[in-house]
C-alpha distance (Angstrom), angle and dihedral (degrees) to the residues before:
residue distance angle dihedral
X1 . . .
X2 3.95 . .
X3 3.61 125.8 .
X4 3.49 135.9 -172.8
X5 3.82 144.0 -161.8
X6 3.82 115.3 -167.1
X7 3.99 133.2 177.5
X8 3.70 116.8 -126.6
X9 3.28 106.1 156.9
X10 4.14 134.0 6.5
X11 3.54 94.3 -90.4
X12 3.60 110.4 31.0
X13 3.80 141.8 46.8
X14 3.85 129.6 -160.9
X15 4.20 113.3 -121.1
X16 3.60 108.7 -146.5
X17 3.88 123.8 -162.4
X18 3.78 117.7 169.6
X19 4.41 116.4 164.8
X20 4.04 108.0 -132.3
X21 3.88 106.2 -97.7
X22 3.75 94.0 11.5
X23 3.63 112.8 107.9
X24 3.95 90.9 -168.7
X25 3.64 109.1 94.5
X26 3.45 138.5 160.7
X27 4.04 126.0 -137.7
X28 4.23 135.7 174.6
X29 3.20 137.5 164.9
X30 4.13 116.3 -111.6
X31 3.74 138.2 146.7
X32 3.54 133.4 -88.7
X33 3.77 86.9 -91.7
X34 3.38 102.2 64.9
X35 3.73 93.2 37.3
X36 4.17 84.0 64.0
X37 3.37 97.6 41.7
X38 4.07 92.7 51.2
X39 4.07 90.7 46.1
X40 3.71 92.6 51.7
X41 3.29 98.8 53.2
X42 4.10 99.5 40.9
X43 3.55 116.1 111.4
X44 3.84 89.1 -173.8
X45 4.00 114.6 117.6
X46 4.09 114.5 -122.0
X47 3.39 133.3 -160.4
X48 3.79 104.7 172.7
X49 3.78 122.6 52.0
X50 3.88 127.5 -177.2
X51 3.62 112.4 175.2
X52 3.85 123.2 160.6
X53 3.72 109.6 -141.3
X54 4.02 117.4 -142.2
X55 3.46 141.5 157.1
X56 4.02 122.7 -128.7
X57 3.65 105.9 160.1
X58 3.93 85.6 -139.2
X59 3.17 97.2 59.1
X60 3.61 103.0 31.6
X61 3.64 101.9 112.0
X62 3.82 85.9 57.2
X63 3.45 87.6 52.0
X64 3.72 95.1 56.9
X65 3.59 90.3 47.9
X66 3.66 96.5 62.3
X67 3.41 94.7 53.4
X68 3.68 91.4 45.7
X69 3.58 88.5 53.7
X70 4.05 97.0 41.2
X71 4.10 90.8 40.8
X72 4.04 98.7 50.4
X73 3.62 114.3 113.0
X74 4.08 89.6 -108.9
X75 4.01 85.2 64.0
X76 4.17 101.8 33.0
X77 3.61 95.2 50.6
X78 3.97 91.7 56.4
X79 3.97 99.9 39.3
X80 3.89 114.0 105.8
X81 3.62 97.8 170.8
X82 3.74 127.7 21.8
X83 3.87 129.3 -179.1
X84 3.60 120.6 -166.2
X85 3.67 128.2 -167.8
X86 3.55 123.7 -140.5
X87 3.81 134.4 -168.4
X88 3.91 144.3 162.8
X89 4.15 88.9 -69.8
X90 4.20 96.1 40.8
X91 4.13 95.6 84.1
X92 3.99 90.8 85.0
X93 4.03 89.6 66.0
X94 3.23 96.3 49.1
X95 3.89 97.1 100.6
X96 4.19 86.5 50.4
X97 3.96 81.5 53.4
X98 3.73 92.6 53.7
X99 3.42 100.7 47.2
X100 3.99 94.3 50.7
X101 3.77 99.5 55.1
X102 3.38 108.5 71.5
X103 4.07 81.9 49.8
X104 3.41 87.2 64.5
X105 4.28 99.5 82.0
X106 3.95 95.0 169.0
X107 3.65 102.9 46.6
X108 4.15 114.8 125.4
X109 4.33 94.3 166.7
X110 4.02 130.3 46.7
X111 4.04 109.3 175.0
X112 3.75 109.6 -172.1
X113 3.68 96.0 -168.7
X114 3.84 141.6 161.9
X115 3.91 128.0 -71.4
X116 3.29 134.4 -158.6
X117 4.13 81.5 -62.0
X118 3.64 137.1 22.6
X119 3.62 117.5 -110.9
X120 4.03 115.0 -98.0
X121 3.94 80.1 -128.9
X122 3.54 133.4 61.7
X123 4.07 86.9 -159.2
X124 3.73 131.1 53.9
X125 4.21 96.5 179.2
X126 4.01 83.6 -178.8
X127 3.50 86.1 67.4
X128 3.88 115.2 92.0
X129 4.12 124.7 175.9
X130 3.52 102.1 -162.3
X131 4.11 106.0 156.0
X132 4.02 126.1 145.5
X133 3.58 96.4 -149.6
X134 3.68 106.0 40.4
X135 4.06 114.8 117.0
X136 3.88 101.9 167.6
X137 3.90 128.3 48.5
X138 3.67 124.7 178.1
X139 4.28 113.1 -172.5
X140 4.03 101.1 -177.8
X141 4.32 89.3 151.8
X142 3.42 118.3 24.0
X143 4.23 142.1 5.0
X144 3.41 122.9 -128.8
X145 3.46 130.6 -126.0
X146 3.90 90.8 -121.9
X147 3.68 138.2 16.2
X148 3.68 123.6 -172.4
X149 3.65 123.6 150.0
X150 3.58 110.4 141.1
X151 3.85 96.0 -153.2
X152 3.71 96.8 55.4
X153 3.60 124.2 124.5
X154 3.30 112.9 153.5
X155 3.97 131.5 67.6
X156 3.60 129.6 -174.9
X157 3.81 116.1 171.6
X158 4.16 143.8 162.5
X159 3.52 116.6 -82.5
X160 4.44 78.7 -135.5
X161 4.27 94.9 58.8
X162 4.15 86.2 68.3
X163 3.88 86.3 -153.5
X164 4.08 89.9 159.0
X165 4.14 79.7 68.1
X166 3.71 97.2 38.4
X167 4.03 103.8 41.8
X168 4.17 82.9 45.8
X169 3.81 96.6 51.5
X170 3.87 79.7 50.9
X171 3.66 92.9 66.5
X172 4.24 97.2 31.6
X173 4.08 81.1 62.2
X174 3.48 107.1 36.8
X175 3.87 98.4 48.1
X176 4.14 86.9 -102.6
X177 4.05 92.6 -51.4
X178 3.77 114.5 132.0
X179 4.13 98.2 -134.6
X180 4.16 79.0 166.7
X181 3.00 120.2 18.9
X182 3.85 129.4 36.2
X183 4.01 106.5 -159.2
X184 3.93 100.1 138.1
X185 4.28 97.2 109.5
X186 3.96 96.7 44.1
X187 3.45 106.9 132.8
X188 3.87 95.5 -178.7
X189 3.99 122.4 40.7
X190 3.80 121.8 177.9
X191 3.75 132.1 -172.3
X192 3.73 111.9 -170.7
X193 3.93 134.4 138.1
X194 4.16 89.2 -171.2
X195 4.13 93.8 100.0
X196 3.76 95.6 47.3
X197 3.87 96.1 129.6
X198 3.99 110.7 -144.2
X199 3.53 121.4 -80.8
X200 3.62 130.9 -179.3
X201 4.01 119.0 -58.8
X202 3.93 94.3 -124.8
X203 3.65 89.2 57.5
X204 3.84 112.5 54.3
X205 3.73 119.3 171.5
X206 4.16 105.6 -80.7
X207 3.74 112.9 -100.4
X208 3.85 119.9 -126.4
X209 3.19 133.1 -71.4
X210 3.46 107.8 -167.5
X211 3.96 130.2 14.6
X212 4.19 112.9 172.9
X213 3.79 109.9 161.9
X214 3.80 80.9 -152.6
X215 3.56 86.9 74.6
X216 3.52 100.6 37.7
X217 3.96 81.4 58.9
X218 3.59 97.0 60.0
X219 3.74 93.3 46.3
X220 3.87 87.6 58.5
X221 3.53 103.2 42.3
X222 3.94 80.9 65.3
X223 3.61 97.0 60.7
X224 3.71 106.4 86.2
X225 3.20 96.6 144.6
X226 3.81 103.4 55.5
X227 3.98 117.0 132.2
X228 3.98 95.8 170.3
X229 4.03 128.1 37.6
X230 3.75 118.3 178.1
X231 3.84 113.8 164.9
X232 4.13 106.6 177.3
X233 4.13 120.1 178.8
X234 4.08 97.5 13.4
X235 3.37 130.6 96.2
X236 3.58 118.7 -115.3
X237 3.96 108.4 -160.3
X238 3.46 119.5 -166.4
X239 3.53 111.1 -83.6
X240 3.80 97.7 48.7
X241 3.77 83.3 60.8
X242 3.64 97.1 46.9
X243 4.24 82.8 49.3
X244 4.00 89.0 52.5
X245 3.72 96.8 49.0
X246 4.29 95.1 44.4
X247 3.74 88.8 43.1
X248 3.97 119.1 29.8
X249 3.78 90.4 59.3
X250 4.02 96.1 155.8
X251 3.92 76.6 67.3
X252 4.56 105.6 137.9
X253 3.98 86.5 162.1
X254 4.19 145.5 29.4
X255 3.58 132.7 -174.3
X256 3.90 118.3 177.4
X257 3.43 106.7 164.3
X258 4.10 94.0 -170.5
X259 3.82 115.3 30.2
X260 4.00 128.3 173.8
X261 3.38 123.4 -156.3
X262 3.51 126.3 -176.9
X263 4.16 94.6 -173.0
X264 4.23 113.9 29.9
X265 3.58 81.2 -146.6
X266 3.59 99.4 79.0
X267 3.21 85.9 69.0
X268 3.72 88.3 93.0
X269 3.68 95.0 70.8
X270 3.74 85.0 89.0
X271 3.78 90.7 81.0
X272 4.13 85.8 72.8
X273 3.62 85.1 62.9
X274 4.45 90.0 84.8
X275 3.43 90.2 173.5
X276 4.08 109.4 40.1
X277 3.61 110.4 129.2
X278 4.07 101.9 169.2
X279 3.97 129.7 36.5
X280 3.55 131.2 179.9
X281 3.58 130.9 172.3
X282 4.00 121.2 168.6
X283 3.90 101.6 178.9
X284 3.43 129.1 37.0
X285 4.08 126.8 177.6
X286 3.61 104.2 -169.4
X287 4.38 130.7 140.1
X288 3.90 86.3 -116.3
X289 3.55 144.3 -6.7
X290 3.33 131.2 -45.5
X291 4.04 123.6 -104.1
X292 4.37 121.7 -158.2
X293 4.17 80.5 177.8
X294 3.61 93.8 116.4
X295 3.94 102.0 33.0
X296 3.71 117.4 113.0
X297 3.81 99.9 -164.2
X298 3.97 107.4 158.5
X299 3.77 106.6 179.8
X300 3.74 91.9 44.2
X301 3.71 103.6 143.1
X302 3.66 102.9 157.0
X303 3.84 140.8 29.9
X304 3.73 130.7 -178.8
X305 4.06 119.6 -172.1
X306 3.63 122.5 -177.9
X307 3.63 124.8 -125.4
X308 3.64 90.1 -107.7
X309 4.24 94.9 54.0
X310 3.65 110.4 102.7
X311 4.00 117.0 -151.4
X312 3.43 131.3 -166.9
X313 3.59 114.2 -98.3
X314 4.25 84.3 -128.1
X315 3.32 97.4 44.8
X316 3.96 103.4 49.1
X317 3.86 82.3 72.0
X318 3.77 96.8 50.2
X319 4.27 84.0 50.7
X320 3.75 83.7 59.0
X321 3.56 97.8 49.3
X322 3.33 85.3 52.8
X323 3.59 105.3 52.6
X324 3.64 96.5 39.0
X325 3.67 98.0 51.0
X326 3.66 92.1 56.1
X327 4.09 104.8 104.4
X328 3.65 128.8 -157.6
X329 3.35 145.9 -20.0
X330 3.86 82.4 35.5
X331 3.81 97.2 65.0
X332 2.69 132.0 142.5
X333 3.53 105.9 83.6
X334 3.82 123.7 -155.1
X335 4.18 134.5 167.7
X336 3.66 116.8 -179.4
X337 3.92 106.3 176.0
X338 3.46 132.3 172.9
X339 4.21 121.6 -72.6
């Protein structure tokens, strides 16, 4: 079973109940009220929970009755994936939040994800994800003060939050602890801005505030244990990739969707990546095109250029030799290069 309580509108929120593998479902709109009354009196086990959290000071007692209801152990101790959203009015629960999480001893997804509105701060530091289960985190809307989940692997965030800046001034001023954030055993890190859902015009994601590749840096030189690097939207100059490809050597696949270069040579620092089996890059801003000539990359399977990537006449061959002469398990083999 999944349900879900979303915010529309100010006053009203729509309760969702759909049965797994059962297409037939039944959905109304009715007010926070209602929605508390009808969760504390189900009897009905649920393993998915999507509840947007917002503050009307009418209806705030309802509000705190829902998440009474949805945090009690009875609820916690059954939720495998929960999706909360947040917007400009959401902060002030953020201690309620906190305090339910580690409760929750089967969860495997959190989804912090936009409301109706996005949050008039990037950064909620009286937020704190602290769960023992939890394996997959997605942070579209705001980041929280601390993070520490000792099972989780995988990180998707906004391309806004900047956390490459923030989780790497972490370690530049805490002698590389992690008094915050505990990131050191992801295996999967992703940077995107494509699944931001809509949110109201007057409230656009913030912009950044700060954006040193020094930090960014540090925060990759602590992820040794990286399989899967996807950075969508954000810039990657130079250095940060030459800091990703000396560092995040458990790397099997790389996605940089906008890379700058200022030498074509470094290119080559690929071939410290032993174990890279995919590549894709889809813009490139570099003085001339690009050369693969001197990188030794043998479990390249895969390789994915965008139209806009230049190679070297002399090296596109070498990129083929390398791909094809890769043998099995790693098939299958593909080369898209540019036209």
């Amino acid at each position: 079973m999944n349900v879900a309580a979303r915010n529309y509108h100010r006053r009203q929120c729509m309760y969702y109940m759909q049965r797994e593998q059962n297409v037939k479902h039944r959905s109304h709109t009715v007010g926070l009220e209602e929605i508390a009354h009808i969760l504390q009196h189900s009897t009905r086990n649920y393993t998915t929970l999507h509840l947007d959290v917002f503050y009307d000071e009418l209806h705030d007692v309802h509000m705190n009755s829902v998440l009474n209801t949805v945090f009690n152990e009875d609820w916690t101790s059954r939720l495998r994936i929960l999706k909360l959203g947040l917007g400009s009015s959401s902060e002030r629960y953020a201690p309620a939040i906190s305090a339910a999480l580690p409760k929750m001893v089967g969860l495997k997804d959190l989804l912090l994800i936009c409301a109706a509105t996005f949050p008039a701060t990037k950064y909620f530091p009286d937020l704190r994800l602290e769960n023992d289960t939890l394996e997959r985190l997605v942070l579209l809307t705001v980041l929280p003060g601390v993070i520490n989940c000792p099972k989780l692997r995988v990180l998707q965030v906004s391309a806004h939050l900047d956390v490459e800046s923030a989780f790497g001034k972490q370690y530049a001023q805490h002698a590389g602890e992690e008094p915050f954030w505990k990131v050191r055993q992801l295996e999967h890190f992703t940077i995107n801005l494509q699944n931001l859902p809509k949110c109201g015009a007057a409230d656009d994601p913030p912009s950044q505030t700060e954006n040193r590749p020094g930090y960014k840096m540090q925060f990759y030189q602590q992820l040794t244990k990286l399989q899967k690097l996807e950075i969508y939207e954000v810039p990657v100059p130079q250095k940060v990739f030459q800091g990703i490809c000396e560092h995040c050597s458990s790397l099997e696949e790389l996605t940089l969707h906008d890379l700058n270069l200022i030498d074509p040579e470094a290119l080559q620092d690929l071939s410290k990546l032993s174990r890279l089996q995919r590549l894709a890059i889809y813009k490139l801003h570099t003085t001339r095109p690009i050369s693969f000539a001197n990188v030794q990359a043998p479990r390249l399977v895969e390789v994915r250029l965008g139209r806009e990537v230049q190679v070297h006449r002399d090296s596109q061959q070498h990129l083929k030799h390398l791909i094809v002469n890769v043998k099995k398990p790693y098939q299958p083999i593909r080369l898209t290069l540019a036209s």
